[in-house]
py3Dmol code that shows the C-alpha trace and the ligand (Angstrom):
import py3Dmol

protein = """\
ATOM      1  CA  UNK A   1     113.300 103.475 125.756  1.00  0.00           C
ATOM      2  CA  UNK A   2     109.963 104.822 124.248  1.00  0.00           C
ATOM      3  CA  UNK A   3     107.230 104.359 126.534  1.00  0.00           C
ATOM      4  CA  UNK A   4     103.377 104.239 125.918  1.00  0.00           C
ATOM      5  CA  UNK A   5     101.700 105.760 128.005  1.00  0.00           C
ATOM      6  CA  UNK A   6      97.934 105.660 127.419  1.00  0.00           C
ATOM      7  CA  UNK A   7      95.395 106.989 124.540  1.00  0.00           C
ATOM      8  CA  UNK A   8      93.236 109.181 123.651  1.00  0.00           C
ATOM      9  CA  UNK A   9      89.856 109.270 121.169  1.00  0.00           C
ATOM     10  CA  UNK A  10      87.966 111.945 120.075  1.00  0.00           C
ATOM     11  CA  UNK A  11      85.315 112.684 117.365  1.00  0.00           C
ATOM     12  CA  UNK A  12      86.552 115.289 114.925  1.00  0.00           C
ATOM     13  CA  UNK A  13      83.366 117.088 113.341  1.00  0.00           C
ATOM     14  CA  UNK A  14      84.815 120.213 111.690  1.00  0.00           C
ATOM     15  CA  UNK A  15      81.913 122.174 113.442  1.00  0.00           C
ATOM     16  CA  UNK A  16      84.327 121.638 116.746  1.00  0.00           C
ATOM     17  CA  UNK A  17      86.823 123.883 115.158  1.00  0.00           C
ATOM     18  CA  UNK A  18      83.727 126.858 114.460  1.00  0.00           C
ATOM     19  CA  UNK A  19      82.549 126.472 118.318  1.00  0.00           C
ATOM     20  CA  UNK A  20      86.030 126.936 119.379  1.00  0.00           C
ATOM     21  CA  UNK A  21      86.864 129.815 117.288  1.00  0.00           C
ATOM     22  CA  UNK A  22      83.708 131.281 118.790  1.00  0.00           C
ATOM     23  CA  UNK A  23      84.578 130.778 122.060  1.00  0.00           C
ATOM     24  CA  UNK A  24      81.281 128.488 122.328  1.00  0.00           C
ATOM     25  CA  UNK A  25      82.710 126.190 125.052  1.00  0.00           C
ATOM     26  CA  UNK A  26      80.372 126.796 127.661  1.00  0.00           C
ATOM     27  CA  UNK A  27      77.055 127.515 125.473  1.00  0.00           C
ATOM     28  CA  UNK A  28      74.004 124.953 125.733  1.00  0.00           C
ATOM     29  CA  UNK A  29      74.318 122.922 122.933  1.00  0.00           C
ATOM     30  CA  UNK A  30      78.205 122.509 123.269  1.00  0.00           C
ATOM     31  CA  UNK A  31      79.044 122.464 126.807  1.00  0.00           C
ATOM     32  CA  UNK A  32      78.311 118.908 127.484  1.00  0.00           C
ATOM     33  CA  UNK A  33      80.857 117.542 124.994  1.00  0.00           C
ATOM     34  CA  UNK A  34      83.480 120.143 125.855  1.00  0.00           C
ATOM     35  CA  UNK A  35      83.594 119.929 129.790  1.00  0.00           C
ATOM     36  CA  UNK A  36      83.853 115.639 128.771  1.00  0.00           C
ATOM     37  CA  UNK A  37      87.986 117.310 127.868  1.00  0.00           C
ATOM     38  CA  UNK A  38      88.272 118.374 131.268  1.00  0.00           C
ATOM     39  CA  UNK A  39      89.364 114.988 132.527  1.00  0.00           C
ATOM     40  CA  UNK A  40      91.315 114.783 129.008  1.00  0.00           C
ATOM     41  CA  UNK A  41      93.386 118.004 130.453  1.00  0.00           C
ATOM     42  CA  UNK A  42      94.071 116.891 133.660  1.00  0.00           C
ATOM     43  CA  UNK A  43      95.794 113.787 132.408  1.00  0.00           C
ATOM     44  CA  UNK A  44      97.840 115.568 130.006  1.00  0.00           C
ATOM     45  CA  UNK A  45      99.187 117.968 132.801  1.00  0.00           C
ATOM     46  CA  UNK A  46      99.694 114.606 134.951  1.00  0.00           C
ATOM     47  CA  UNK A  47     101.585 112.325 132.201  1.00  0.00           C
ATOM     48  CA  UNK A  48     103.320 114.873 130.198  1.00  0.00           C
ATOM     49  CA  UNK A  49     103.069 113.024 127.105  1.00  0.00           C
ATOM     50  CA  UNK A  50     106.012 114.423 124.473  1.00  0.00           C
ATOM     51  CA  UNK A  51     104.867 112.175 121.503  1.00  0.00           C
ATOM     52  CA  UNK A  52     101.388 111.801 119.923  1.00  0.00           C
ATOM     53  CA  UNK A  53     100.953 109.238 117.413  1.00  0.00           C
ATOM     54  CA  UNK A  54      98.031 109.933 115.791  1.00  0.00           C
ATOM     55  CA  UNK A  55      95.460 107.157 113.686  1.00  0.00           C
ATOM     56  CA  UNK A  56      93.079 109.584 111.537  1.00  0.00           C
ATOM     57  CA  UNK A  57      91.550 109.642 108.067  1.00  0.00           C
ATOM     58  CA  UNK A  58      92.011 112.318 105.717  1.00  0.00           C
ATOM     59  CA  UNK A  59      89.138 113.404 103.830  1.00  0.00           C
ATOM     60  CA  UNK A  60      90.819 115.339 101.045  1.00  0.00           C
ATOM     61  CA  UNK A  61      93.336 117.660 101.843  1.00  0.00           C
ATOM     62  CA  UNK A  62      96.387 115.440 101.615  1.00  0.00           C
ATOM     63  CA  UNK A  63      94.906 112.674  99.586  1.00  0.00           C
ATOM     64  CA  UNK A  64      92.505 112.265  97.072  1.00  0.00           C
ATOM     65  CA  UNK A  65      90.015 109.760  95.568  1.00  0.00           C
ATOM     66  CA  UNK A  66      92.531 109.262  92.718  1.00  0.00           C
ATOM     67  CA  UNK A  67      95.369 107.988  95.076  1.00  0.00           C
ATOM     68  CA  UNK A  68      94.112 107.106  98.284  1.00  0.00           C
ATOM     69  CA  UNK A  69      96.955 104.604 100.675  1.00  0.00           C
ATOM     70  CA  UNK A  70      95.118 102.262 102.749  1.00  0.00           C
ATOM     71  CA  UNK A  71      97.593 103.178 105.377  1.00  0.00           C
ATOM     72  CA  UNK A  72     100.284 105.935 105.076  1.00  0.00           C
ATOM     73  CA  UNK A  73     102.462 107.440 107.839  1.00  0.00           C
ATOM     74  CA  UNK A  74     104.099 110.708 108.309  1.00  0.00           C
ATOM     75  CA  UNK A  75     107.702 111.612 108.338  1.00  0.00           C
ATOM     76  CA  UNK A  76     107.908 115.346 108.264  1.00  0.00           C
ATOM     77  CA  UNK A  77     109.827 117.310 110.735  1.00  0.00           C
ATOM     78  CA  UNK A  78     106.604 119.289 110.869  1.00  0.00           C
ATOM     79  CA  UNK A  79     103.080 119.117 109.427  1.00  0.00           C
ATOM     80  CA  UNK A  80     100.911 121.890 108.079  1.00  0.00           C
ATOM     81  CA  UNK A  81      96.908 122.597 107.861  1.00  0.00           C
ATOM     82  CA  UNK A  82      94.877 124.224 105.549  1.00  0.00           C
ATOM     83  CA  UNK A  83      91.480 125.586 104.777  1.00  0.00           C
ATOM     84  CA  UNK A  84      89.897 122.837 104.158  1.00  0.00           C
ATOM     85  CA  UNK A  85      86.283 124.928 103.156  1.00  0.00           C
ATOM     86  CA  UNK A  86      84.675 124.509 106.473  1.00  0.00           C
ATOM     87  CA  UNK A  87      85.183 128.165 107.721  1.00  0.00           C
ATOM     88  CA  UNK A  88      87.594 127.490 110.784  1.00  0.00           C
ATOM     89  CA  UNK A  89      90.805 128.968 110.983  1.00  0.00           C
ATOM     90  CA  UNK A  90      93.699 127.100 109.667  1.00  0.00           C
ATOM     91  CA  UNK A  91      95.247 125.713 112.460  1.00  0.00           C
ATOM     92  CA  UNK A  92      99.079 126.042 113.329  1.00  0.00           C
ATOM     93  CA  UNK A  93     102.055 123.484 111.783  1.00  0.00           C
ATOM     94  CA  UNK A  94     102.898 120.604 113.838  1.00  0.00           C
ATOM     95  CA  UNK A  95     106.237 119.541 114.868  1.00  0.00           C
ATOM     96  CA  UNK A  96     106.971 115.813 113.639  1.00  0.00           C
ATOM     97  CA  UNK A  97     109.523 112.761 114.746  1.00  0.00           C
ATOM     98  CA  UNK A  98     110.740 112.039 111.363  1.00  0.00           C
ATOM     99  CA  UNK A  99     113.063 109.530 112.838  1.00  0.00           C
ATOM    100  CA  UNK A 100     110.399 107.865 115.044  1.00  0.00           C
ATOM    101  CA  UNK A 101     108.437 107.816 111.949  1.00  0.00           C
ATOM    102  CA  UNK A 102     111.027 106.028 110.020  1.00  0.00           C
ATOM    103  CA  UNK A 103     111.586 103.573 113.033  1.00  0.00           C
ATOM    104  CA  UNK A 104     107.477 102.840 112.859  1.00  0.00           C
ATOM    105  CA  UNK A 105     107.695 102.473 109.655  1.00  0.00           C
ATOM    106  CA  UNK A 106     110.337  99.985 109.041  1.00  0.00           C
ATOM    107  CA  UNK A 107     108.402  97.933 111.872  1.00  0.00           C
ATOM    108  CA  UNK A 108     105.295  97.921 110.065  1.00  0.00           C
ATOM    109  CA  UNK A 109     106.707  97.072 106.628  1.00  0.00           C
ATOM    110  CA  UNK A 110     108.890  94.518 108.402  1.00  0.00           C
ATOM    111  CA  UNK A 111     105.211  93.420 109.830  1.00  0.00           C
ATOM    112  CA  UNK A 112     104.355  92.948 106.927  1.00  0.00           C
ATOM    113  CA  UNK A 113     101.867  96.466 106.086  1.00  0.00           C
ATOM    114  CA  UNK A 114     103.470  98.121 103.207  1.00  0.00           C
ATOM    115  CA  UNK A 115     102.445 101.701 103.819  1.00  0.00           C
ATOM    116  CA  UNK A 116     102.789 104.699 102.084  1.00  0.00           C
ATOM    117  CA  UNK A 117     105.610 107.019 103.632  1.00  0.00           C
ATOM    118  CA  UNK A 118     104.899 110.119 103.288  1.00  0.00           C
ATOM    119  CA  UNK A 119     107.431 113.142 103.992  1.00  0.00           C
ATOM    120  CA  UNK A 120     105.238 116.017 103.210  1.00  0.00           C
ATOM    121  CA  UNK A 121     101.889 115.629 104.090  1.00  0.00           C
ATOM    122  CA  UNK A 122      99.138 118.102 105.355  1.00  0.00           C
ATOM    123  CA  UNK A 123      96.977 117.454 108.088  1.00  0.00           C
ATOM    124  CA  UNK A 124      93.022 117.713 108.373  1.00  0.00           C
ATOM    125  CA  UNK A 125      90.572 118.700 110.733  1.00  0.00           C
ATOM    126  CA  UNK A 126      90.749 114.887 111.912  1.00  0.00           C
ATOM    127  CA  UNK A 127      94.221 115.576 113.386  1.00  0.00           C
ATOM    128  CA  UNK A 128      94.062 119.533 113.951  1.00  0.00           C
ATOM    129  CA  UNK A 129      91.142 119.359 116.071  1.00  0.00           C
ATOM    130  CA  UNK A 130      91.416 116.512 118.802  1.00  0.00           C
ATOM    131  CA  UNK A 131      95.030 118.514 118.899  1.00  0.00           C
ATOM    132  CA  UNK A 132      92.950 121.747 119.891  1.00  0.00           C
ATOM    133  CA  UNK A 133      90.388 119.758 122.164  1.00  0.00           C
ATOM    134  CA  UNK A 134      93.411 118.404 123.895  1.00  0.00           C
ATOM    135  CA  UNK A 135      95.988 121.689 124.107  1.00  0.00           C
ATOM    136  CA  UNK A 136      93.042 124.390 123.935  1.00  0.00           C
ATOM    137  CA  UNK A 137      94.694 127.357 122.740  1.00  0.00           C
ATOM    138  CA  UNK A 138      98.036 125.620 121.081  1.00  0.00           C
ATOM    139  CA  UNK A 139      96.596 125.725 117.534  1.00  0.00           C
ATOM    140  CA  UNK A 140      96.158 129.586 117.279  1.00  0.00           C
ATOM    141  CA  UNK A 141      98.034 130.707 113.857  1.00  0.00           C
ATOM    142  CA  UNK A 142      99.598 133.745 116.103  1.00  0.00           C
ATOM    143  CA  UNK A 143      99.788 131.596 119.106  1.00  0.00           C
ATOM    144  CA  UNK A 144     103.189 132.554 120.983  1.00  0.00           C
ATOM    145  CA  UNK A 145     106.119 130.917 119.609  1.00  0.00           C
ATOM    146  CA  UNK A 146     107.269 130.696 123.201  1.00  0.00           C
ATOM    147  CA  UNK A 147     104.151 128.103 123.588  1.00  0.00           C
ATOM    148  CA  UNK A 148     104.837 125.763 121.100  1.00  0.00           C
ATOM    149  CA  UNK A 149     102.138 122.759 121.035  1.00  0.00           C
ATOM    150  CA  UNK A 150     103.361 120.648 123.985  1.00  0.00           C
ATOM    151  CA  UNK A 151     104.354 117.687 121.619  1.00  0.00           C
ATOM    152  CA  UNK A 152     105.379 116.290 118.130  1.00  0.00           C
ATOM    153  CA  UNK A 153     103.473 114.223 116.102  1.00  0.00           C
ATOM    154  CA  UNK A 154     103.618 110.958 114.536  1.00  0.00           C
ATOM    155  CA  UNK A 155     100.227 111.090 111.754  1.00  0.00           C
ATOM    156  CA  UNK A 156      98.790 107.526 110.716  1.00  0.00           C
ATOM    157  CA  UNK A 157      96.717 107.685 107.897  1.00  0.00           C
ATOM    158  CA  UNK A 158      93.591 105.228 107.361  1.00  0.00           C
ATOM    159  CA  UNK A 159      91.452 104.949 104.323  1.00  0.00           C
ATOM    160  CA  UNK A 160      87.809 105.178 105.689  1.00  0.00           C
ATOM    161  CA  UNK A 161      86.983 106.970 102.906  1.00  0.00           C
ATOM    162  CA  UNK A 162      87.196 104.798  99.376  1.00  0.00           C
ATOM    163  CA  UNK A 163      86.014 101.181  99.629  1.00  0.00           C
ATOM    164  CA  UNK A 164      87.179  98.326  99.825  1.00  0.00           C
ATOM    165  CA  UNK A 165      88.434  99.781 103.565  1.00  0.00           C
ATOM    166  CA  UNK A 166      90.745  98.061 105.536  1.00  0.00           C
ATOM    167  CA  UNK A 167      89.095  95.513 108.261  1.00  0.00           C
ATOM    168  CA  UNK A 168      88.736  95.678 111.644  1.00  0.00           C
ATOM    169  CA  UNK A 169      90.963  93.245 112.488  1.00  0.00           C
ATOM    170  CA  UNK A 170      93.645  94.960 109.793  1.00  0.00           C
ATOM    171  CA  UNK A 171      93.557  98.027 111.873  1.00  0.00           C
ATOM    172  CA  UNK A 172      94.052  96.436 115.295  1.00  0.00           C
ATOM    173  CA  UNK A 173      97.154  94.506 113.977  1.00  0.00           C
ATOM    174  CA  UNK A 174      98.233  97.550 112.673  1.00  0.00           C
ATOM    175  CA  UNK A 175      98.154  99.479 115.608  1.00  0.00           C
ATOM    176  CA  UNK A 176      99.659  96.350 117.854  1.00  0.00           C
ATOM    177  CA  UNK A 177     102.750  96.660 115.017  1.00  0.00           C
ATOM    178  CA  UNK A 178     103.152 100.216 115.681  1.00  0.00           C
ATOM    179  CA  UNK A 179     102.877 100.436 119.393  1.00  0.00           C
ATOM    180  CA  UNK A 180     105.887  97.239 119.628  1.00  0.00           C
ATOM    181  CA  UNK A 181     107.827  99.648 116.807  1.00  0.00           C
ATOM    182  CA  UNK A 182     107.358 102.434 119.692  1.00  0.00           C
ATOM    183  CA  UNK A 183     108.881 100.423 122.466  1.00  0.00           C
ATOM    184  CA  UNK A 184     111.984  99.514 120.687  1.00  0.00           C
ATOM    185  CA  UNK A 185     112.772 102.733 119.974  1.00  0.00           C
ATOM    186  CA  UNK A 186     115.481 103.224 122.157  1.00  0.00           C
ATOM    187  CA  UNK A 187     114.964 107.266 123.067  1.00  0.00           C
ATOM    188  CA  UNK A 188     113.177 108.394 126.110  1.00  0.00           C
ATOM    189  CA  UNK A 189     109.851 109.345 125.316  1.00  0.00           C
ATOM    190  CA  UNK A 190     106.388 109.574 126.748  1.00  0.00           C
ATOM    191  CA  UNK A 191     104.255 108.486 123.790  1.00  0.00           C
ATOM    192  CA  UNK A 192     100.381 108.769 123.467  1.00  0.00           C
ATOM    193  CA  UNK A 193      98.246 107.398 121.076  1.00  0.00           C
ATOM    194  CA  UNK A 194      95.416 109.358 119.639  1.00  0.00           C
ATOM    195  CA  UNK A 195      92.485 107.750 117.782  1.00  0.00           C
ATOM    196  CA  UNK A 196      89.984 110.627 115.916  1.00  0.00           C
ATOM    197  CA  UNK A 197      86.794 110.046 114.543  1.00  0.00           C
ATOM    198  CA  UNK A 198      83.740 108.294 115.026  1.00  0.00           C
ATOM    199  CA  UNK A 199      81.248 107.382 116.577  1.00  0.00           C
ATOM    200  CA  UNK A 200      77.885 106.635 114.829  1.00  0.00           C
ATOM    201  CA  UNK A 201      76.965 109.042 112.605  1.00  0.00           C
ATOM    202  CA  UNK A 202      75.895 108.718 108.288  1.00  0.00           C
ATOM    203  CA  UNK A 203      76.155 112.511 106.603  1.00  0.00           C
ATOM    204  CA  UNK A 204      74.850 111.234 103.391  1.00  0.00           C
ATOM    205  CA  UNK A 205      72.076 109.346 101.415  1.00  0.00           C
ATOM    206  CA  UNK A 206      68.962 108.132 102.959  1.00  0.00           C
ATOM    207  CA  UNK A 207      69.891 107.472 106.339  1.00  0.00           C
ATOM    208  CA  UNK A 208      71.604 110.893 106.864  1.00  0.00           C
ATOM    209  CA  UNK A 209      71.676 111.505 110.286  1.00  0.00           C
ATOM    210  CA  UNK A 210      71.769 108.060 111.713  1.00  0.00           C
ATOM    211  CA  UNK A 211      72.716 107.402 115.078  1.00  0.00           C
ATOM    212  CA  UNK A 212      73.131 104.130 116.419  1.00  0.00           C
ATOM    213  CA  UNK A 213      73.305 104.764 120.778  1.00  0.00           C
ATOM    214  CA  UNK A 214      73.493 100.906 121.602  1.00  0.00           C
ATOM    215  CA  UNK A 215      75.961  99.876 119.198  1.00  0.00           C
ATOM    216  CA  UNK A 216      78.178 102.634 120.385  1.00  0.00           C
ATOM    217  CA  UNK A 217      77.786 101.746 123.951  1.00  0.00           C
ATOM    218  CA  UNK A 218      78.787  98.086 122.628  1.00  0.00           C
ATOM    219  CA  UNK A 219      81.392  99.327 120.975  1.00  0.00           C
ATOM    220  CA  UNK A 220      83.054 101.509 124.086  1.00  0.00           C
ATOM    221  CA  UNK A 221      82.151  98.766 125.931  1.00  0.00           C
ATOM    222  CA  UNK A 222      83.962  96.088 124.022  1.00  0.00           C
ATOM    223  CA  UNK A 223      87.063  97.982 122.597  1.00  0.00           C
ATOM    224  CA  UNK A 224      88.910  98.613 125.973  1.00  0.00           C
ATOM    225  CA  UNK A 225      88.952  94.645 127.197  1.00  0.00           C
ATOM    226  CA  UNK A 226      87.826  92.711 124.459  1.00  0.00           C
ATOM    227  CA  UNK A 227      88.860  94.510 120.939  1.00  0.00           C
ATOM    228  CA  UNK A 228      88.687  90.698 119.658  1.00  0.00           C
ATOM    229  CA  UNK A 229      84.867  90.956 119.544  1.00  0.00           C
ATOM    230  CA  UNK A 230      84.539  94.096 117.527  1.00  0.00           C
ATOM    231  CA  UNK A 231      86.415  92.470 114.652  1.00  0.00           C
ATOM    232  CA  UNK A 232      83.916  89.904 113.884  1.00  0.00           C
ATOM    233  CA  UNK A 233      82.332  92.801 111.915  1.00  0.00           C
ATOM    234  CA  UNK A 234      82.872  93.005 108.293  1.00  0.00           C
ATOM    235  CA  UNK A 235      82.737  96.433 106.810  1.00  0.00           C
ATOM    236  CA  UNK A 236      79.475  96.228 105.665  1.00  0.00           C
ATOM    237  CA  UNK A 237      77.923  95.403 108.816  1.00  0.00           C
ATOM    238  CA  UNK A 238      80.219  98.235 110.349  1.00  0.00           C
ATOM    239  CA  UNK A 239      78.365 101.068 108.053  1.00  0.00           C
ATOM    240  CA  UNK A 240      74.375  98.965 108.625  1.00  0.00           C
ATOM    241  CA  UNK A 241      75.190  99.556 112.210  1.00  0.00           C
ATOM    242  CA  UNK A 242      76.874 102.832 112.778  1.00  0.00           C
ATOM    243  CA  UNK A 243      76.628 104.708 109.340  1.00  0.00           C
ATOM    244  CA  UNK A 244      78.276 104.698 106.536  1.00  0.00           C
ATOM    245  CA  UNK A 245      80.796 107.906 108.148  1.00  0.00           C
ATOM    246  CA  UNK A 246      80.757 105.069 111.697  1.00  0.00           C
ATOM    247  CA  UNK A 247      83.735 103.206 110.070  1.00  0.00           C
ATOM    248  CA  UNK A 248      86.376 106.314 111.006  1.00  0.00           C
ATOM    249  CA  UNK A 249      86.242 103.526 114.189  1.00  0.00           C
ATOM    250  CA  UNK A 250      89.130 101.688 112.518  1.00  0.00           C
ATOM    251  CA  UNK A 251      91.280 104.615 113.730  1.00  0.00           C
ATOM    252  CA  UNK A 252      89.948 103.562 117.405  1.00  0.00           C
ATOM    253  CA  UNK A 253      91.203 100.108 116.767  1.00  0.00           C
ATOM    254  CA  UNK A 254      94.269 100.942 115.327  1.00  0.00           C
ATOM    255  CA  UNK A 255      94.930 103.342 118.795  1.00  0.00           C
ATOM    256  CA  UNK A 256      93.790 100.509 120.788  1.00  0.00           C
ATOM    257  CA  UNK A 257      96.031  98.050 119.104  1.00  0.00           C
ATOM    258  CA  UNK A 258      99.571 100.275 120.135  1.00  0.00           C
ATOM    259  CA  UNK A 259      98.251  99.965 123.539  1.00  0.00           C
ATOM    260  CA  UNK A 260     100.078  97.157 123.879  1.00  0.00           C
ATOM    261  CA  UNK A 261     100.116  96.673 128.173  1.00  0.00           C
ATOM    262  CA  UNK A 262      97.401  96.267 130.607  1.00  0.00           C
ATOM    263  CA  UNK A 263      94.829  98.605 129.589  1.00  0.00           C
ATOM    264  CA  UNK A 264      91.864 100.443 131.273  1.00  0.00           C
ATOM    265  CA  UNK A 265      89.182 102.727 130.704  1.00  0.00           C
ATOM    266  CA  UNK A 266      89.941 106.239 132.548  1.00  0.00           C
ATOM    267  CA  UNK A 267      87.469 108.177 131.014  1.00  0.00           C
ATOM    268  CA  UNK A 268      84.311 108.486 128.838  1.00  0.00           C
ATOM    269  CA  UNK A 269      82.364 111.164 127.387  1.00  0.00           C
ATOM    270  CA  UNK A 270      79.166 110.098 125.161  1.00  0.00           C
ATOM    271  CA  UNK A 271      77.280 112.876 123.745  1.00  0.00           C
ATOM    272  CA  UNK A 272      74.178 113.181 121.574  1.00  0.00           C
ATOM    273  CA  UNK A 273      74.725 114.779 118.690  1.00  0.00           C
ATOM    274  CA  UNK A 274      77.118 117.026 117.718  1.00  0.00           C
ATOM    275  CA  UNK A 275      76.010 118.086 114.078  1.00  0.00           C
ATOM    276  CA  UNK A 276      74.132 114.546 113.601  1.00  0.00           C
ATOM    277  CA  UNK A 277      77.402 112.624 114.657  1.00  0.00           C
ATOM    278  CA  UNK A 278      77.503 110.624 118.184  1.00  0.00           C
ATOM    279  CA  UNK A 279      80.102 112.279 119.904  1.00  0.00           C
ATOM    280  CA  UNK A 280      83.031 110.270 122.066  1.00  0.00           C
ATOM    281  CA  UNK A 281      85.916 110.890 124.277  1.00  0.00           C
ATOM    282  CA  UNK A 282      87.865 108.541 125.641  1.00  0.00           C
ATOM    283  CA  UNK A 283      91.031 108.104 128.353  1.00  0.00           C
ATOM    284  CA  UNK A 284      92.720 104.661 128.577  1.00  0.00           C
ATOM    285  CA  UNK A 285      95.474 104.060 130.396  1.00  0.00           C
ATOM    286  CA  UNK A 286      98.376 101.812 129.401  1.00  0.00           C
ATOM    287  CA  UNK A 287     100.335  99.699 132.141  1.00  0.00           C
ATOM    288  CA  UNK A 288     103.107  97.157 131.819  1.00  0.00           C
ATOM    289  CA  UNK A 289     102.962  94.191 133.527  1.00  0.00           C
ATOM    290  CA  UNK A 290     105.710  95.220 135.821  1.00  0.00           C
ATOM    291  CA  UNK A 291     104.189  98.400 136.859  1.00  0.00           C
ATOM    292  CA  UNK A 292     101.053  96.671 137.799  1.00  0.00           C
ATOM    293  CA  UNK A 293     103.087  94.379 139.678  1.00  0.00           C
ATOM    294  CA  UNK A 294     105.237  97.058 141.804  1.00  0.00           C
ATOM    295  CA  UNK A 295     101.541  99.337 142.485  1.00  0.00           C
TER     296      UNK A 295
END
"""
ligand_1 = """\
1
LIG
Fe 85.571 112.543 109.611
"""
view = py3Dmol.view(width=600, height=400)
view.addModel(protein, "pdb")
view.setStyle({"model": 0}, {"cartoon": {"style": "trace"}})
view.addModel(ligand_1, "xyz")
view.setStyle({"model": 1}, {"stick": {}})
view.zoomTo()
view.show()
C-alpha cells in the first residue's frame, strides 16, 4: 500500500528561482533561507520519497481569472513549466501518477469536493520551485536525462487567488480526503506531501510589504498539533493578519490535513524577508500508530 511519509512547506517567491539561477546560495541576503534546505536534503536522501503530492496555487499560467477551480488536481503523465515573465529559466517537465491522480480524485469527489480534473495542466513557480529547493539541480532544462527528478508528481490546485477562497477548515478536510485516498491505494509508494506558499507577506495596495512575525510563529506553532485552532479564522481575518498574499496558507492546511498519522515538527526555517514575504520551511514527520508503538 501507499504510504505517507511526512511533508514538506516552502515559500515560493519567484525571486528564489533568479538566486538559484545565479548561483546566489551562499550570498548575504540569501544564505539564511537556503542553508534552512539543508535539513530538507538530508531527509529526502533518508526517506526516499517516490511520490510528491503537491497543494499550490497557480497564479496565471494554467488558470485564469475567467475560470479559476476552487480546487483542481492533476492527471498528466507529466507536467510542463513556462515563462511565466519573472526572468528565471523555465524549469524542466515533471513526471505525473495519472492513475494515483485518478484514485485521489475519485476519493475526493466521493468526499464530497467536486474538483476540477485536469489532464493537461502547466505548473508555476509555486510547484517548480520548492521542487528545485528540494532536488537542487533536478530542474535544469539540459539537466541529464540519466538524472531524472527523483519523483512524480501529484499537483493540487487551490484558489488563493479570486475571492470568495475556500476556508480554512475546507482545505484541511481536503487534504485529510486526499491523504486517506493515498493509503488505499494499493501500490507501494513512499508519498510526501508538499505545501508551497506563504507565510505573511501583502505585494499590493496600501499595506504592501506587510509582515506579520507573531502570527506566523502562531501559525507554525499551531498547525503541526492543533490545525483545529487555525480554522477559527475566516478569510478575512486570514488577509488583516498575514496579508492579503498570507492566505497561500490554505495550501499548508491542505498538506497538513493528508498527514493523516501521528505527526511532528522535524524542522523549521523562519526567515525575514525574502522580497517583502516571510519566508518558511518546514519538515513534519508522519507516523502510524503502529510504528510509534513498535519504536
Ligand atoms: Fe504565490
Amino acid at each position: 500500500m501507499a504510504r505517507i511519509i511526512g511533508g514538506v512547506a516552502s515559500t515560493h517567491v519567484p525571486s528564489i528561482g533568479k538566486a538559484i539561477a545565479e548561483n546566489k546560495q551562499n550570498d548575504p541576503y540569501w544564505r539564511p533561507f537556503f542553508r534552512g534546505f539543508d535539513y530538507v536534503h538530508d531527509w529526502l536522501a533518508r526517506e526516499k520519497p517516490n511520490i510528491a503530492v503537491v497543494f499550490y496555487n497557480d497564479h496565471g499560467l494554467n488558470f485564469f481569472l475567467d475560470k479559476l477551480p476552487t480546487f483542481a488536481v492533476g492527471a498528466a503523465d507529466q507536467y510542463r513549466n513556462e515563462d511565466e515573465g519573472w526572468g528565471i529559466p523555465v524549469s524542466r517537465a515533471i513526471a505525473g501518477h495519472p492513475a494515483l491522480s485518478w484514485h485521489i480524485i475519485n476519493g475526493l469527489v466521493a468526499d464530497e469536493f467536486d474538483v476540477t480534473m485536469c489532464q493537461d495542466m502547466l505548473i508555476d513557480h509555486a510547484v517548480t520551485i520548492p521542487m528545485a529547493l528540494m532536488w537542487p539541480g533536478a530542474a535544469a532544462a539540459k539537466a541529464s536525462p540519466a538524472k531524472p527528478w527523483p519523483v512524480r508528481i501529484v499537483p493540487v490546485e487551490i484558489n488563493t487567488v479570486q475571492h470568495p477562497l475556500p476556508s480554512l477548515a475546507r482545505c484541511l478536510k481536503l487534504g485529510r480526503s486526499v491523504g486517506r485516498a493515498i493509503e488505499s491505494y494499493p501500490e507501494n509508494l513512499r508519498v510526501m506531501i508538499v505545501g508551497t506558499g506563504g507565510l505573511s507577506h501583502q505585494l499590493d495596495g496600501k499595506r504592501a510589504g506587510f509582515i506579520n512575525k507573531e502570527f506566523d510563529r502562531f501559525c507554525l506553532d499551531h498547525v503541526v498539533g492543533e490545525p483545529e485552532v487555525l480554522t477559527r479564522y475566516s478569510i478575512h481575518d486570514w488577509v488583516e493578519q498575514s496579508g492579503a498574499q498570507g492566505v497561500e496558507f490554505l495550501n499548508w492546511m491542505a498538506m497538513r490535513g493528508a498527514l493523516t498519522g501521528q505527526v511532528s515538527e522535524l524542522h523549521r526555517n523562519y526567515h525575514i524577508p525574502i522580497s517583502n514575504t516571510a519566508a518558511a520551511t518546514v519538515v513534519y514527520e508522519n507516523r502510524k500508530e503502529a510504528e510509534r508503538k513498535a519504536a
